[in-house]
N, C-alpha and C positions, 0 to 999 in steps of 0.2 A: 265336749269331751272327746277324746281323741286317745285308742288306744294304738299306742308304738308300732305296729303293723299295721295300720291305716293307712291308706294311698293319702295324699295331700286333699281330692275332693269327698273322702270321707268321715262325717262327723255324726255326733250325736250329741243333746244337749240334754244340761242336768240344772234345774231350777231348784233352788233350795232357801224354804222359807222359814221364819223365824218370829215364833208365838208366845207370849209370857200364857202360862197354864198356872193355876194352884201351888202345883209343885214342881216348879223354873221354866224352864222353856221347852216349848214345842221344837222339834224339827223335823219337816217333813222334806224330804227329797223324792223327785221326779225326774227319772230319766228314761228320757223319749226319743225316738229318731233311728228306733232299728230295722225298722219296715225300710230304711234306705241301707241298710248294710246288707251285701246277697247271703241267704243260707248257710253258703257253704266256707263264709268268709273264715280264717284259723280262729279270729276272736272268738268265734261260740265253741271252738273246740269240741267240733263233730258233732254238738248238742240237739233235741230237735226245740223248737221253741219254747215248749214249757220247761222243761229243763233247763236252757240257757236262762229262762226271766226267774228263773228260780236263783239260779246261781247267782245271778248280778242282784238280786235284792239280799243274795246273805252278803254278798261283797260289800256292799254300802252297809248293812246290818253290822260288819265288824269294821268298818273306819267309824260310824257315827256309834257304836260303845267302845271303843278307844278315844272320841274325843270327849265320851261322856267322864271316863274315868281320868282326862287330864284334864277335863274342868273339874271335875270333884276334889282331884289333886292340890291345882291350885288354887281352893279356896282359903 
């Protein structure tokens, strides 16, 4: 994963797996690889750590209930 202000050698990667549960599917995403991004990169947007890892799990928190409610949609 690669945010638009990222130099070319900086990345971070996002593993996301996929579990039948009771009630339809599991998804858990993981994203990892900030310990190589420095501090003060714009992406954390002056954040200090806890704060930045806060923010990027509500970030993925609102794409994965937008995909939830355009699979509920098309069923």
């Amino acid at each position: 994963w690669r945010a638009v202000n990222f130099a070319p050698h900086e990345t971070t990667e996002v593993d996301v797996a996929f579990e039948p549960s009771p009630s339809g599917t599991l998804v858990t995403v993981v994203h990892r690889g900030w310990a190589s991004i420095r501090g003060d990169h714009p992406v954390r947007h002056g954040e200090d750590v806890p704060a930045f890892i806060r923010t990027m799990g509500l970030f993925w928190g609102g794409l994965l209930a937008s995909l939830r409610v355009h699979a509920e949609h098309e069923r």
